[in-house]
C-alpha positions, 0 to 999 in steps of 0.5 A, a space after each residue: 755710249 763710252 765711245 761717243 763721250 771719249 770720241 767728244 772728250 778727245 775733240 775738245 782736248 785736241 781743240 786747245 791747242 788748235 786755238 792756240 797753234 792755229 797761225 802755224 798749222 793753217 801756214 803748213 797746210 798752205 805750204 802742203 796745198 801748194 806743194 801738192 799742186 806743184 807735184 800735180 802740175 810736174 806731172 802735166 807737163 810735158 817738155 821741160 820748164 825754162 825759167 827766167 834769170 829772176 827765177 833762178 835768183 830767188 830759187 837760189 836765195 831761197 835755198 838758204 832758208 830751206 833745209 839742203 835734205 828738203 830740196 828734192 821735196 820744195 823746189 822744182 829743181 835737183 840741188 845740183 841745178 841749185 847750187 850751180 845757179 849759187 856759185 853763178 850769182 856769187 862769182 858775178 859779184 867779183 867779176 869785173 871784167 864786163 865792167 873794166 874797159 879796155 885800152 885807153 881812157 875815153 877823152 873827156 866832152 871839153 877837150 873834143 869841144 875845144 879840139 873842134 874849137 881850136 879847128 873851128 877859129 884856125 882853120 889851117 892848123 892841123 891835128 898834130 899844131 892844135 895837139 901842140 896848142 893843147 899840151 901848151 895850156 895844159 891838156 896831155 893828148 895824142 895827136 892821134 886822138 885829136 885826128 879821131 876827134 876831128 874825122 868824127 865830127 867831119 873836120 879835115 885834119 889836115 887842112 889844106 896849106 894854099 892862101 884862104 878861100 874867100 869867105 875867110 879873106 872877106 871876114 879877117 879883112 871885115 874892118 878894111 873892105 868897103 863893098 860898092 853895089 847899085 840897085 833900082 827903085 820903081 817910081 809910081 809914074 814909071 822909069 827907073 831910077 838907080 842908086 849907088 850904096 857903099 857899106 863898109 863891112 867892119 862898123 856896117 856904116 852906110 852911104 847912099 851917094 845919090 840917085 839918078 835916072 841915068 847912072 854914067 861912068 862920069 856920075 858913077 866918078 862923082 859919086 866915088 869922089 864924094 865918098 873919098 872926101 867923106 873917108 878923109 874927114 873921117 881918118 879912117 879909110 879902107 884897104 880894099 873896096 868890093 865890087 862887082 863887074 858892072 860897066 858903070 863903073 870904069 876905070 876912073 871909078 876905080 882910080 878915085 879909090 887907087 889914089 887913097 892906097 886902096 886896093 879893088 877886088 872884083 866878084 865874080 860874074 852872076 856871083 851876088 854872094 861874094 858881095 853878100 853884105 851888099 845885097 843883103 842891106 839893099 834887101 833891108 833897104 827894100 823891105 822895110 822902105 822901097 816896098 812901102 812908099 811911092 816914090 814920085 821922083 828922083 829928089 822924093 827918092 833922095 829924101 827917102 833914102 837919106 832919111 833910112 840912112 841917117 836911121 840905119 848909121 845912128 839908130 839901127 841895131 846890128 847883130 855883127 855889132 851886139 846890136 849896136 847901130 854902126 855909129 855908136 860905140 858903146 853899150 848903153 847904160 842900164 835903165 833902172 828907174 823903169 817907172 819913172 821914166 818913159 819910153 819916146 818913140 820918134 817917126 820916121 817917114 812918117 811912122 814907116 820906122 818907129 826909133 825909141 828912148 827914153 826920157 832923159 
């Protein structure tokens, strides 16, 4: 009987601080738990443990917390390993060499865009004149980096000295060449009709001399004649007429223009690219006229061709002119009142081409 009650006594004295102390003593016996199933499973194992950078990192950081005589017992690793891994993390933050670059600084993304630039809108500079152009407006490189940037990007740094290629003669003399060139039309009661267009590439301005079904040397003459006379009305002529190698036009052909001081440059033969601007407003001219109205007869073909002129030389926008029409000369002003005032749309041929203003 005395032992029973001191046996209960002892457990309810012992209950107290139990109560009290019941956080920590369930934390230490978590801790004995894991601790225990951490030496049950070292025993298991049969090769050695490799972790990864993270463990070490926090096996490491939680070092500091532990007691170093209570290593041996907490972590699955010797304090040597610990510390080895504490020194490792603590040296990486002072070591700046995996950050530091060696050699020269890298070139800044504007200087290679301007270096292509400059490479791009003069293309017989080479590395060491487009160094020279940039050290002139301010940017300090090398002439040895200029050519890296432009072999990298497959610009020849050292271009060619010989005259220009043909594309680049077309585009600088753009304002003073007039380009010459026939095409067919297809009436719907048969034959063939032709009409001679002439383009003048800087204000894309268009002229449709004429159409006939039979397109002589002496028509051809006639045809240049009336141009000239246009020319001089308008005290702008060109330097250099464009045309292919057509028998059509003859030498005669070729004295009208000589006669203004103008000089005639010939494509080559099959070449229809080297008089791009040509084909490509004959293009136009067929898809968005020829290929949508019969044509009955010559006269019919006049009418139809001068009405797309007048639009095409007036009306029309054009890219190579910030789509300005050939015959306009600024921007026009900017409508506001877009409420107030309406849009008129003004037919022609018909409604096959459709022209807009508004009201004034």
């Amino acid at each position: 009987m005395i032992v029973s009650l001191l046996y209960k006594v002892a457990r309810k004295l012992l209950c107290v601080p139990s109560v009290l102390l019941r956080r920590e003593e369930a934390k230490d016996a978590e801790l004995l738990v894991l601790r225990h199933e951490n030496t049950v499973l070292r025993r298991q194992l049969a090769g050695p443990v490799r972790y990864e950078p993270a463990d070490r990192f926090w096996f490491a950081v939680l070092s500091t917390l532990v007691p170093r005589r209570r290593w041996r017992e907490v972590f699955p690793v010797t304090p040597g390993t610990l510390l080895a891994w504490h020194r490792r993390f603590t040296a990486a933050k002072w070591d700046y060499s995996a950050r530091r670059r060696t050699g020269r600084p890298p070139t800044r993304a504007a200087v290679k865009t301007l270096v292509l630039r400059l490479a791009q809108e003069n293309p017989r500079w080479g590395h060491r004149r487009i160094q020279a152009e940039l050290a002139r407006i301010g940017h300090q490189i090398v002439a040895s980096t200029v050519w890296e940037i432009l072999n990298a990007a497959g610009v020849d740094p050292a271009p060619r000295r010989t005259g220009p290629t043909w594309r680049e003669f077309l585009t600088v003399q753009a304002e003073s060449i007039i380009a010459a060139d026939f095409f067919h039309i297809d009436p719907a009661l048969g034959g063939r009709l032709y009409a001679l267009a002439f383009l003048e590439h800087g204000t894309r301005r268009l002229h449709i001399s004429g159409v006939t079904a039979h397109p002589t040397r002496y028509w051809t003459v006639r045809q240049a004649r009336n141009l000239a006379v246009d020319m001089d009305i308008r005290m702008e002529p060109p330097r250099f007429l464009l045309r292919d190698r057509d028998g059509k036009y003859g030498e005669a052909f070729d004295g009208v223009f000589q006669a203004e001081d103008m000089e005639i440059l010939k494509s080559a033969p099959r070449a229809p690219r080297m008089n791009a601007h040509c084909e490509r407003i004959i293009g136009s001219i067929r898809r968005e006229v020829l290929d949508h109205v019969l044509i009955a007869n010559e006269a019919h073909a006049r009418k139809v061709l001068a009405a797309y002129e007048r639009h095409h030389n007036e009306h029309r926008p054009h890219q190579a002119r910030h789509q300005l029409p050939p015959e306009a000369h600024e921007q026009p002003a900017t409508v506001h009142d877009l409420d107030i005032r309406m849009v008129l749309r003004t037919r022609i041929l018909g409604g096959l081409i459709n022209e807009y203003r508004y009201t004034a």
